[in-house]
Structure formats: C-alpha cells, structure tokens
C-alpha positions, 0 to 999 in steps of 0.5 A: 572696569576698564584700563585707560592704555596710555595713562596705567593704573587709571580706570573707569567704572559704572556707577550702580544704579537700581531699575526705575519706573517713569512716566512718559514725558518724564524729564532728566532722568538718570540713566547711567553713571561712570567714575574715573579714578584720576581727575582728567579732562574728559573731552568726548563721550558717547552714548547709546540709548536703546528701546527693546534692543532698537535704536532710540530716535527723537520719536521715543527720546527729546534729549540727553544730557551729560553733566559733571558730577551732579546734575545742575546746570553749572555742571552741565557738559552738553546736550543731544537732542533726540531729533539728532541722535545718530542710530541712537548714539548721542555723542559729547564733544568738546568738553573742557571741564574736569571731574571724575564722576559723569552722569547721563540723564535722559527726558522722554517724548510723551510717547504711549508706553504701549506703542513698543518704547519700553524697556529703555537701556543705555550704554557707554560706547566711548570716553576720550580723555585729553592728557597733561600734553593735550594728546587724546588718551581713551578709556578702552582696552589695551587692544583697542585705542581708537576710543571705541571701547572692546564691547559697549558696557550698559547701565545697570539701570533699567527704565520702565516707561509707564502711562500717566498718573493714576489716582483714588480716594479711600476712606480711613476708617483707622485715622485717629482724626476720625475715631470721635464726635468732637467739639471745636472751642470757637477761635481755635483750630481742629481737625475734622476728616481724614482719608487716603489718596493713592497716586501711581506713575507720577505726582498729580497736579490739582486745579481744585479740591472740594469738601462737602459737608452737611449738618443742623442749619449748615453756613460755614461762613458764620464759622469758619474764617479759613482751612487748611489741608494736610499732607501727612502731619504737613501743611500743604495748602491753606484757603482763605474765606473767599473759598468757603460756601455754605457747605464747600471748602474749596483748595486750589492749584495742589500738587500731590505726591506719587504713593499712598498718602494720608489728606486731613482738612482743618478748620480754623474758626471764628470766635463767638460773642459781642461784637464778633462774627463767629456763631455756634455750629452744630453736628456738621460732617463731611459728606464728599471730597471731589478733585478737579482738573487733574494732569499728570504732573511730568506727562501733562496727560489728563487724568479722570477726576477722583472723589469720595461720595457718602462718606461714612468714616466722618465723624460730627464736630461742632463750633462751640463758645465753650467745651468741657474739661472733666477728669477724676478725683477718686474712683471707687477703686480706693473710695465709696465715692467717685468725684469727677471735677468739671471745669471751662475752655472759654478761649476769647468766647463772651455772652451774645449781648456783652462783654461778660463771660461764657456762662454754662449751665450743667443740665445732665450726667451720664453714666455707664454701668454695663457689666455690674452686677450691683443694679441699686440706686446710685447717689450723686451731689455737688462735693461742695453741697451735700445737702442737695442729694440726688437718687437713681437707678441704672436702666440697660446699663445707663445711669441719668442724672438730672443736676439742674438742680444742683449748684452746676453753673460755671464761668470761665474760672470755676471748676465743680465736684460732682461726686457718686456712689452706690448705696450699700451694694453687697460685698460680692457685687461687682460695681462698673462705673464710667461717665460716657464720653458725650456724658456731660450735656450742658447750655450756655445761657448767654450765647445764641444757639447754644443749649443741649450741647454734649461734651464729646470728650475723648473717651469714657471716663472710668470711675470704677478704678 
C-alpha cells in the first residue's frame, strides 16, 4: 500500500491476480490491477512490461490498454502500441475519467515462446491524480512527489507464454452413450458415439469435422435428415442433410474450447412408412472422426489435423419402424411363474404399402439361465392362451423359445403377457432366470427390410427376483 502525500488517508493498492498461461498472439489479457480508495481523477499512469527482466518492445508486445474498472470499450482509458513503448513503459496520459479500479491489459505479438519472450511481468512505475483544484497530486511515498512511485510495485501475476493449440482425440470407453447396442425408433433422435477431445494452450477453430461410419447395406441419407454434436450435454453445431453421404456426417466451421471435453454426435431420423422417405437402417457404427483445417483460435498458428481411426468404443445402432417395451409383471421371487408384458413404440411409423399401422410379429425369446443349479425344462405360453404351451431346456446357460406359434403379433396399441416357469425343481436348486437385453427378436411384417430385428434394450431383464 501506498499514501497518496497530498491528499491523507487515501492510498493505493494492487489487485491479487493469480499466474496465467496464454498462447502467443493472445489478446487483452489482464495483466495488472490496482484500486484507489477515494474516486479521483486519475490522469496519468504508467507502466513497465518486462520479458525475462528486459524491457518488452513491439517485437514481444502489440499493445497495452488501460481501462476503468472493467474491460469494455466504454471504459477504455487509452492504448500504447508496443511499437511506442519507451524501454518497455507505456505511459497514459490525459485521462479525464473517474473511478477507483484500473485494469491493465496486454495483447502479444505471435512471437515464438522459445525465442527468450517468457516469462512476461508488469509493474506499476506511476499514478498522478488531479484533485478538486485541478493541481497534479500523486500516488507515491512521502519522500517522493514527483509521480515516481519509491520503488516499482509489480503485479502479482505472472504470464507464461505458451505455443499454440495442441489437440487429441481418445476414445471413452466409460461414455454411457457407448455402453449398448441400440435401437433408434424411425422419426425420432438418438445419440450413437462419444469421445474425449483434448485441447491445451488455446481453443481451436474447425473448418471440418467427419464421422465415418460402416454397416449392412450403409446409405445414411435414407435415414438420417440431420445430426447434431454435443459439446458436454450442449448442443453446439447442428448439419443439415446437405452434409450426409452415404457414410459421412460432416460439421463445419467449429470452435472448441481449451481442455478435456467429452463430443457426442446425434442423429436425428426420418420416419418410415407410405409415402415417407425414411427407410430401416441396420447395425451401423461409427469407425473414424477426422478434424480439418484447424488453427489456434488466439495465435491463428495451424495445428496438425486430429483423428481417431478404428474405432473399437462404438456400439451398433439401428433406425427401426418400430422398438420393443418389455418390463416385468412377476418374477419368480414371489410366484412359480415369471410374466413379462411386451408392448409397441410406433411413433409416426406405418406399413410400407398404406397408411396401416406397424405390425410386429414376435419370433423368439431369450433367456439367461447362467449360475442355476435347476438344468430341467422350462414352460413358457401367452398369459392370456394357456392352452398353447411351449417346452424347453437351457444349453450353456441360454434358454430359446421359439413363439412363432403363440398369440405373439402386436400393433401399436396391443401389449402381450408371455409367462415362464421351471417345471418342478427340487426344493434346494437355485433357479437364475434374466431375459437377455437383444432377448426379444421379432419382424415387422409390413415394412421393407425389417425382419430379424432384436430388441436391445438397456440391460438384462431380471425374472428371478
């Protein structure tokens, strides 16, 4: 702290900034702040910049500003050019605004951080005040009126020059997006892959970002109508179908922020049916992610293009007129029979050939037996026929049911009760019992291209308990 002489009791003081890390070519950073403790007319400041204890010049720094309590550009009180520096002072003068806060800023050259321009440090040399008679006060110690302040008092930040952005793509093996196999109902949204980017130094600026992708028979455009990419949980770029091949998804022009952040692609789908143009897509996945023409957003300096290739962390998803809803209604914890209901999500789908509904026909159940000690037959019907009932026993743990011939066709509105039971297991045998997540596979009778669907959903149905 610092007494202004002529004016008692005020005083300045240094505003506690932390150390930062810029990039070169980074602009308006802050690099010192000070506070005086009576509104004044400050009219004249200077500074020092100094590169590894020499005097900064217009080769290291393109210009300083001094703004009034925050940095906008009403608030702006002048501006050095680092060409003008003066043995690296830059000198304010002038300045007809009151305030008590005052900020420093400083914009580098694009200068190679390598080349001796590192660390950067600026100190405050002088402050002149005018007061309420117009005569110059300053802020300088008792022994000293001259506006040169007893001894420079330097920032209590420090910055750190680095080079330009550097960026990588990894997979994330942990991303909920990509722990299953799934099913996207045709007309509605899903998200299909997830991984990490990592970018140091500085955001990065994107002329390009493409998605490969492989699968059965693979036209994304009879599909996909646009996607989306993620940022986090945020949306941050949407393409249109201009940008979809038959296996590319393409996002233009993207900035992406400085650390570690999680890019999640979207798809948002056509519907399928009479007179639409969506069709079924099956087991596709992503393969490669690719940017392009990148730069440093703050230096401009080009960076390598990143990509991920062979990607193993993708899971398959298909574009389907119809998915399956299966939940519980007994398990064998409180019953000798487990039932599970089986119902329809049609959306906006209909029959190839009309406006009909969806028509699914149920082909075969699977079921998970792993850890039973019971190995007998198991009996399975529809609840609401028992006169039809089907018998069979598990081989390695897996339990298959034929129910072709069971009432097992849905539409849209119907729901059906399969139920399930081992036939007289002795009192000590232990009976595990789960319907498989891919479980159900069924058809759909009247759309093209969709039989020996499965119904992948979240995860094995438990039946035991």
């Amino acid at each position: 702290m610092f007494s202004l002489g002529a004016c008692g009791g005020t005083s300045l003081t240094l505003t506690q900034l932390d150390d930062k890390s810029v990039p070169r070519g980074a602009d308006n950073i802050l690099t010192l702040g000070f506070k005086v403790d009576e509104a004044s007319l400050v009219n004249a400041v200077q500074v020092h910049i100094y590169t590894e204890s020499e005097d900064a010049t217009g080769n290291q720094i393109n210009e300083v500003r001094l703004y009034r309590g925050s940095r906008s550009p009403d608030n702006l009180l002048g501006s050095v050019l680092g060409i003008s520096l003066q043995n690296g002072i830059a000198t304010f003068e002038n300045i007809t605004k009151t305030g008590t806060d005052y900020l420093v800023h400083v914009s580098f050259m694009n200068t190679d951080p390598e080349s001796g321009f590192n660390p950067v440090e600026t100190s405050l040399v002088s402050v002149s005040a005018l007061n309420e008679k117009g005569e110059v006060i300053y802020y300088s110690g008792d022994k000293n009126k001259d506006g040169i302040l007893d001894k420079e008092i330097f920032s209590s930040r420090i910055v750190t020059i680095t080079d330009s952005g550097v960026a990588s793509l990894t997979e994330d093996i942990h991303s909920p997006v990509n722990k299953n196999i799934k099913n996207i109902l045709a007309g509605t949204s899903g998200k299909v892959f997830s991984n990490n980017i990592e970018i140091v130094n500085e955001d990065i600026l994107s002329s390009g970002l493409i998605y490969t992708f492989e699968g059965e028979n693979l036209d994304l455009r009879a599909s996909i109508s646009s996607a989306t990419l993620y940022l986090g949980d945020t949306p941050i770029a949407i393409t249109d179908f201009s940008n979809i091949g038959p296996n590319t998804i393409t996002f233009n022009f993207l900035t992406i922020p400085e650390g570690i952040n999680n890019l999640t692609i979207g798809l948002n789908t056509e519907t399928i049916g009479y007179q639409k143009i969506g069709h079924t897509l099956r087991n596709a996945k992503v393969t490669g992610m690719a940017f392009t023409g990148i730069i440093g957003a703050v230096s401009r300096e080009p960076i390598a293009d990143i990509e991920l290739n062979n990607i193993i962390s993708s899971k398959a998803f298909s574009v389907v007129p119809a998915t399956i809803n299966v939940w519980a209604n007994a398990t064998l914890d409180s019953s000798d029979t487990a039932e599970i209901n089986i119902s329809l999500n049609v959306g906006n789908n209909t029959s190839s050939s009309s406006n009909a509904s969806v028509e699914v026909q149920i082909s075969t159940l699977l079921f998970n037996t792993t850890g039973s000690s019971y190995d007998g037959k198991y009996e399975l019907f529809n609840a609401f026929d028992t006169s039809n009932i089907l018998e069979n026993w598990p081989i390695v743990g897996v339990l298959n049911f034929d129910v072709t011939s069971l009432n097992s066709t849905l539409q849209s509105a119907d729901f059906e009760t399969f139920g399930i039971r081992p036939t007289n297991p002795l009192v000590d045998d232990t009976v595990n019992l789960a319907l498989y997540s891919d479980g159900i596979k069924y058809d759909v009778l009247n759309v093209d291209n969709s039989f020996g669907l499965s119904s992948h959903i979240a995860a094995d149905l438990p039946l035991d308990k």
